[in-house]
C-alpha positions in Angstrom: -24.7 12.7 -6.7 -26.4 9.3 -6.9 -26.2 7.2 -4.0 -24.2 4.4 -5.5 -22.1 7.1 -6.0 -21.8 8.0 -2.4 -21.6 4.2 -1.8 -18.3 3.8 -4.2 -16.8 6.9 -2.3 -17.3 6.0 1.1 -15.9 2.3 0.3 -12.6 4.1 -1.5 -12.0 6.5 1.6 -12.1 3.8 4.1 -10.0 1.4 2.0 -7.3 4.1 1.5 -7.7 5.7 4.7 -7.2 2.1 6.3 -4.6 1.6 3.9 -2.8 4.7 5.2 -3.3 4.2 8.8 -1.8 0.3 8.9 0.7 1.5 6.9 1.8 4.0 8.9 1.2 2.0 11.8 3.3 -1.2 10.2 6.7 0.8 9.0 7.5 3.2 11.3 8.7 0.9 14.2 11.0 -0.6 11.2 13.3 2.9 11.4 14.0 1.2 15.3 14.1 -2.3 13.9 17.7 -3.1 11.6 19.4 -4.6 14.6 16.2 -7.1 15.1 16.2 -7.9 11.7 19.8 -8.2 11.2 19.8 -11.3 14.1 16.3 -12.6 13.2 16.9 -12.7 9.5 20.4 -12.8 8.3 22.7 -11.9 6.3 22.6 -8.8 8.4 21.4 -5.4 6.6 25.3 -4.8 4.3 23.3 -1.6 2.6 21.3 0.7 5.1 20.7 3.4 3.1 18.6 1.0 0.6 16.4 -0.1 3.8 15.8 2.7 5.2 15.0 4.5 1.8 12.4 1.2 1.1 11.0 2.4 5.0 11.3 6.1 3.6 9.6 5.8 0.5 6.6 3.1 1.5 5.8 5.7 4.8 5.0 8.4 2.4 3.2 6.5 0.0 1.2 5.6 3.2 0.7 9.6 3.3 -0.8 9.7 -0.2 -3.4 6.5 0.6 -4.7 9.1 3.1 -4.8 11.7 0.3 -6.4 9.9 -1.7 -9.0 8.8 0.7 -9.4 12.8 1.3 -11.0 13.0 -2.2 -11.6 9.9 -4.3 -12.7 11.3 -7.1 -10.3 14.1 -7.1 -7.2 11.7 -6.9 -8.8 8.8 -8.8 -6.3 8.6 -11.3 -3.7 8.2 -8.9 -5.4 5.1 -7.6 -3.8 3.2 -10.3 -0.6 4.3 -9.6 -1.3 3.0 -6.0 -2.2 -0.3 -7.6 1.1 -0.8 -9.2 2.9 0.2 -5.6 1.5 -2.8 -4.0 2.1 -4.7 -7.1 5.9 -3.7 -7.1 6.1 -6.0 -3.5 3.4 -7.9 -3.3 3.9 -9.5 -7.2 8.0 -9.2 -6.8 8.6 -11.0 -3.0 6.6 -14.8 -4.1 8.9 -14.4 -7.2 12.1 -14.4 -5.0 10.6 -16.8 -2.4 9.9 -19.6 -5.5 14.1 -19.1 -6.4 14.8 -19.3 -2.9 16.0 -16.0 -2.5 13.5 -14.7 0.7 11.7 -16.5 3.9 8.8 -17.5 3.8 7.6 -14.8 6.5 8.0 -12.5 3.9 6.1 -14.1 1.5 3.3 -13.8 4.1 3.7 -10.7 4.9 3.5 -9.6 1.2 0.3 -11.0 0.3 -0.9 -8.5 2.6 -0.3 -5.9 -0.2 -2.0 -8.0 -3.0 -4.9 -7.6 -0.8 -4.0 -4.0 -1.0 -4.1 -4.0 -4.4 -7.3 -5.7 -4.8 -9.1 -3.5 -2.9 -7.7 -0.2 -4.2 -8.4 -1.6 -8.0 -12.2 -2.0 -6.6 -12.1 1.4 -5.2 -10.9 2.7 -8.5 -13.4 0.8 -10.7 -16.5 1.9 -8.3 -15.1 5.7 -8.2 -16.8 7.7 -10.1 -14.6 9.6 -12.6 -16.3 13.0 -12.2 -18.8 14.4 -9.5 -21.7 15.7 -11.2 -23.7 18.3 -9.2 -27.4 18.0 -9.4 -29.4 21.4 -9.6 
């Protein structure tokens, strides 16, 4: 393997194990957190089961960012598919902020994955798409 391989793998572990780790480090006080947010940020929470399945599903995508950071080139192709995850939030919450819809604390927040996204679509184009063994 060429160094600049070795380069472009190192960069897309530590972007998706970073990625992993905040994450999990971000959502999992949220499962303790629906009161807070229903008194911080009304209208209170009407549908729990569609928070805490957001929570659910976002903490294990936080599990496959660590996967992926496991084997980059392995999982490559599922780095795309981790682009359009942060895409689905970070593209959707400025939409609903410009009609009013969400706080602008959320907006902030969000950007947070179009950084995300930015980096894991870097990781992906530096990734090799094979590993070829030198003999």
């Amino acid at each position: 393997m060429e160094a600049t391989d070795v380069t472009a793998m190192q960069f897309a572990r530590r972007v998706f194990y970073a990625a992993g780790i905040y994450g999990i480090l971000v959502l999992t006080p949220m499962y303790f957190l629906e009161s807070r947010i229903n008194e911080q940020q009304p209208p209170a929470i009407t549908h729990p089961e569609y928070f805490y399945g957001f929570v659910g599903l976002a903490l294990v995508w936080q599990f496959v960012f660590l996967l992926i950071g496991r084997h980059p080139i392995k999982y490559r192709t599922l780095m795309l598919i981790a682009v359009l995850e942060k895409a689905a939030f970070g593209l959707l919450v400025p939409i609903l902020f410009a009609l009013g819809r969400t706080p602008g604390v959320v907006l902030v927040t969000s950007s947070i994955d179009l950084v995300w996204l930015v980096l894991f679509a870097i990781a992906y184009g530096k990734t090799p798409a094979t590993q070829e063994l030198k003999t």
